[in-house]
MDTraj code that builds the backbone (N, CA, C; nanometers):
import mdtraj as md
import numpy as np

residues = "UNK UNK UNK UNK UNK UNK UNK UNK UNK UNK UNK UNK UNK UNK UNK UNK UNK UNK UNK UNK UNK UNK UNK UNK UNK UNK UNK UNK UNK UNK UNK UNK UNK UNK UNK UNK UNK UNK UNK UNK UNK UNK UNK UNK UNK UNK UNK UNK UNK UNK UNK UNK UNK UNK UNK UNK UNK UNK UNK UNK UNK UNK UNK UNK UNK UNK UNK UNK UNK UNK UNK UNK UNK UNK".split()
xyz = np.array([
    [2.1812, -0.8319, -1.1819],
    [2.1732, -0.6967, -1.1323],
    [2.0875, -0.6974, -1.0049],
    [2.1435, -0.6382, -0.8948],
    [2.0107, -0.6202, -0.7609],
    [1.9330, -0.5310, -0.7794],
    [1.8539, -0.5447, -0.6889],
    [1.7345, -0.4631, -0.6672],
    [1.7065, -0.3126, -0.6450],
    [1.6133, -0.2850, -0.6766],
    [1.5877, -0.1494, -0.6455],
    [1.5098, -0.1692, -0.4957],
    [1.5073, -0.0948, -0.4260],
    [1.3745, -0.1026, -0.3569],
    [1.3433, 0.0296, -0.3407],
    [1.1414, 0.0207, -0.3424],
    [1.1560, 0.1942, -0.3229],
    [1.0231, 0.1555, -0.1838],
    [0.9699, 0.2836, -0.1691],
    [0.8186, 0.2820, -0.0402],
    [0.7203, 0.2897, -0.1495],
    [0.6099, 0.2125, -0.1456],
    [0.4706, 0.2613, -0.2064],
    [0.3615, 0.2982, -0.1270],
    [0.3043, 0.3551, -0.1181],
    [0.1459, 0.4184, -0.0258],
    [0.0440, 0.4086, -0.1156],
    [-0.0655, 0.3225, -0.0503],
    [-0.1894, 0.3317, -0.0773],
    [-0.2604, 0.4268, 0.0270],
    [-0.3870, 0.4778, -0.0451],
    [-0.4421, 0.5546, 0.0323],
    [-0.5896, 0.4942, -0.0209],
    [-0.6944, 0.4785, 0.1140],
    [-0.8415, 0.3909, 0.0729],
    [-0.9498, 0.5042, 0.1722],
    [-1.0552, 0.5550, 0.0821],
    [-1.1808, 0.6345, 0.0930],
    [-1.2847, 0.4984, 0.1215],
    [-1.3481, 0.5391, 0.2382],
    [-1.4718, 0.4550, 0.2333],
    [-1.5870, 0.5368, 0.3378],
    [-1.7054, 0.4771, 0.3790],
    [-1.8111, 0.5067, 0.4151],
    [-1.7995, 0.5163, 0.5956],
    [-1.7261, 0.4095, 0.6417],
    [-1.6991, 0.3998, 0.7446],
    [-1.5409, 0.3797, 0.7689],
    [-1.5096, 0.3789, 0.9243],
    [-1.3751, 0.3764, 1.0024],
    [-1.3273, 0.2084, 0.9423],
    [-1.4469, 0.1228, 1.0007],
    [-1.3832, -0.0005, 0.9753],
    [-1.4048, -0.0734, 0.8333],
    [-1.4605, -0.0097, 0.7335],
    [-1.4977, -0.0263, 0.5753],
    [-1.3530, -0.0211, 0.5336],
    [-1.3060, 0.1270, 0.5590],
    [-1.1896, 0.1845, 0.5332],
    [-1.0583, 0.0552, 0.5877],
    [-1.0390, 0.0338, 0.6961],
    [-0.9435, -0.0486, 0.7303],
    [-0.9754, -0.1974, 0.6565],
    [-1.0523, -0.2177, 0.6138],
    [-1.0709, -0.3264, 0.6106],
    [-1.0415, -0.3632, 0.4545],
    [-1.0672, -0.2653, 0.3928],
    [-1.0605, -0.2812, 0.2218],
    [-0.8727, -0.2083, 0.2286],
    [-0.7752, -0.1462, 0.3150],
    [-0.7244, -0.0968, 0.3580],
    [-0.6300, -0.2742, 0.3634],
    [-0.6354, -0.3698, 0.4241],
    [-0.6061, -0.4528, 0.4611],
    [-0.6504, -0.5819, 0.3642],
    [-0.7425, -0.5649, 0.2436],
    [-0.7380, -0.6185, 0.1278],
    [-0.6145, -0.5793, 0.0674],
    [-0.6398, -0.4664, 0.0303],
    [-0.5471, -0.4368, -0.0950],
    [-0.3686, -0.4330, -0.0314],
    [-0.3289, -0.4619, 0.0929],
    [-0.2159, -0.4717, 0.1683],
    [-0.1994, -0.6153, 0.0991],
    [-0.2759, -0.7040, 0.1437],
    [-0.2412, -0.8840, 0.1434],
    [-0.2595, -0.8849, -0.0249],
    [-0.3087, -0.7695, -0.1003],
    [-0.2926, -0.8398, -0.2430],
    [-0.1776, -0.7895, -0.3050],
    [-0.1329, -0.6695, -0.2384],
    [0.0558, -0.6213, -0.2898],
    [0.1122, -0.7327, -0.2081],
    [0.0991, -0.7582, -0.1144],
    [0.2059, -0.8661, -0.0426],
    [0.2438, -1.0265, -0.1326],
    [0.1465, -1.0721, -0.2107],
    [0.1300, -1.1875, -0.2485],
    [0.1895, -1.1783, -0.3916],
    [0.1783, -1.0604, -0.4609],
    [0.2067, -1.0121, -0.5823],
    [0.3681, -1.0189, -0.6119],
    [0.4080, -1.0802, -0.7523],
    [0.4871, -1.0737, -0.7687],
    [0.5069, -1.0926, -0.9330],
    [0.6059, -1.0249, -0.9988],
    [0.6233, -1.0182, -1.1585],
    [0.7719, -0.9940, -1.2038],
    [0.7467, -0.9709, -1.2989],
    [0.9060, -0.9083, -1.3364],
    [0.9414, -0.7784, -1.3554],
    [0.8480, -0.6970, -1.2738],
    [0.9137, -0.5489, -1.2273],
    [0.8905, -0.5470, -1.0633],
    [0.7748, -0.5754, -1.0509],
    [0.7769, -0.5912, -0.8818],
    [0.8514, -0.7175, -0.8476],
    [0.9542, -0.7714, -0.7622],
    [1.0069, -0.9345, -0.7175],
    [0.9497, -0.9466, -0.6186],
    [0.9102, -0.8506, -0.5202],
    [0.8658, -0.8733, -0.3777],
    [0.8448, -0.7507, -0.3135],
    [0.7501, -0.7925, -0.2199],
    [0.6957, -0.6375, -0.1286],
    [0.6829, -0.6919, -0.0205],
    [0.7062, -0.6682, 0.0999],
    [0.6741, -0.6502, 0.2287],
    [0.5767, -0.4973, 0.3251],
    [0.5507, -0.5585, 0.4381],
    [0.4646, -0.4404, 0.5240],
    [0.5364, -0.3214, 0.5302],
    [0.4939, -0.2306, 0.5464],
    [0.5707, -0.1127, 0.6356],
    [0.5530, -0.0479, 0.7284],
    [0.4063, 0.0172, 0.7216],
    [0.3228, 0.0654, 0.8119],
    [0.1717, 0.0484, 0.7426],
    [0.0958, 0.0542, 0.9002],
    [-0.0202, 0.0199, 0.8513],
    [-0.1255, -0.0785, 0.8442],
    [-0.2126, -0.0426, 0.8130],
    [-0.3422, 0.0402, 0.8036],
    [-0.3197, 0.1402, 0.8943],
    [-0.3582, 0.2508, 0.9016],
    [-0.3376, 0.3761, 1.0017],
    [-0.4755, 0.4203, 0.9340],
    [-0.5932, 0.4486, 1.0432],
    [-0.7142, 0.5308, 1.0100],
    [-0.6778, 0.6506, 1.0179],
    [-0.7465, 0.7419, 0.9758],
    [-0.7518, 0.8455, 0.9720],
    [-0.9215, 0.9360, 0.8706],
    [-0.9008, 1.0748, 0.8985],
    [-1.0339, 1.1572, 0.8447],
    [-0.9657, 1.2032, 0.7648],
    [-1.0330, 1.2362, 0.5986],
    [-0.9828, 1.3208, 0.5290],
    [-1.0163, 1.4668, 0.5290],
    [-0.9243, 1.5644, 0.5396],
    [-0.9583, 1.7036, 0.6091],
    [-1.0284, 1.7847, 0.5054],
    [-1.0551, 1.7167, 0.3935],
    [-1.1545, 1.8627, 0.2958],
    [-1.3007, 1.7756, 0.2727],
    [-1.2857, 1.6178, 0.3158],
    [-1.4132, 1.5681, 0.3134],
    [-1.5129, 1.5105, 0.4032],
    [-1.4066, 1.5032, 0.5458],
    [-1.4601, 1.4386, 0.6247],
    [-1.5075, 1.3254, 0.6362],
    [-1.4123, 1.1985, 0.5217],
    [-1.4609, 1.1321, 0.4777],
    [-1.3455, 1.0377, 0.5667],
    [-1.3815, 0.8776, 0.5902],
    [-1.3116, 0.8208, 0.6640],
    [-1.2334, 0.7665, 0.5582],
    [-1.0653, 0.7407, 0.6473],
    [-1.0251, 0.6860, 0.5332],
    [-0.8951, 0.6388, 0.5976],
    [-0.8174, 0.5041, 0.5475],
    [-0.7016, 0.3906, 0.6172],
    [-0.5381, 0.4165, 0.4977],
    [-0.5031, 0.4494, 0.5274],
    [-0.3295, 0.4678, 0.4839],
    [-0.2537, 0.3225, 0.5518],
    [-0.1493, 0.3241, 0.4107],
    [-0.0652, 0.2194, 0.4447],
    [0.0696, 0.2163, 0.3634],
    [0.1683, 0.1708, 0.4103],
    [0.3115, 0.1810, 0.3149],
    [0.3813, 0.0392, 0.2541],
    [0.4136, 0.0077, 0.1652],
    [0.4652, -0.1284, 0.1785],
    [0.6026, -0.1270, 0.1120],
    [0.6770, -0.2085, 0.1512],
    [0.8561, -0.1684, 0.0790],
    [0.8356, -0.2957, -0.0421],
    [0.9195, -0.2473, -0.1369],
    [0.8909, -0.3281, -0.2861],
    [1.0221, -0.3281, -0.3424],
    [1.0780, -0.4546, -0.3729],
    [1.2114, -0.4846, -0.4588],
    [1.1821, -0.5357, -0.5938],
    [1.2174, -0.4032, -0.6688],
    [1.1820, -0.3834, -0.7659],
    [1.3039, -0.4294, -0.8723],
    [1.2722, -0.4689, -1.0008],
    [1.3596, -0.4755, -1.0781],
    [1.4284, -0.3047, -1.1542],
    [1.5717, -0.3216, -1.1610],
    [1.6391, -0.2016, -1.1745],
    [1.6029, -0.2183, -1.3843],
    [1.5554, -0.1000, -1.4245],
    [1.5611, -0.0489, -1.5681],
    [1.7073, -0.0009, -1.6069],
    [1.7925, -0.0459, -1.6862],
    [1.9013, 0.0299, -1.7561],
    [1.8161, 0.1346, -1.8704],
    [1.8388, 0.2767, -1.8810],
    [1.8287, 0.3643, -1.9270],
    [1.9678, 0.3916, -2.0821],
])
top = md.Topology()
chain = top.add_chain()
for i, resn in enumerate(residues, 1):
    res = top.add_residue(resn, chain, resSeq=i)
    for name in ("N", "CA", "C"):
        top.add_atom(name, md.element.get_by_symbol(name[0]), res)
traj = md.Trajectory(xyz[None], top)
């Protein structure tokens, strides 16, 4: 049976601009490397993208990664 693939987004809160990208760019290379028998594979999509969060003012790095997923029969 092929794949599913869907988008996943992480979203990372930290103290600083480059805290944020940087733990932002951990957790990217540890979906990238990851693989099982529901996830088969993930690639980049977008990202790290900084950004402020608007109710906290808190800094914070967005990212997307595409994932071929194993399909569930229902």
């Amino acid at each position: 049976m092929a794949n599913a693939r869907c988008t996943l987004r992480c979203t990372v809160w930290h103290t600083g601009a480059d805290e944020a990208h940087d733990l932002a760019m951990l957790c990217q290379g540890l979906w990238i490397v990851h693989s099982g028998p529901v996830i088969r594979g993930i690639r980049p999509a977008t990202g790290p993208l900084p950004a402020v969060d608007p109710g906290t003012g808190i800094d914070l790095s967005t990212f997307t990664v595409l994932a071929n997923v194993a399909p569930v029969l229902l």
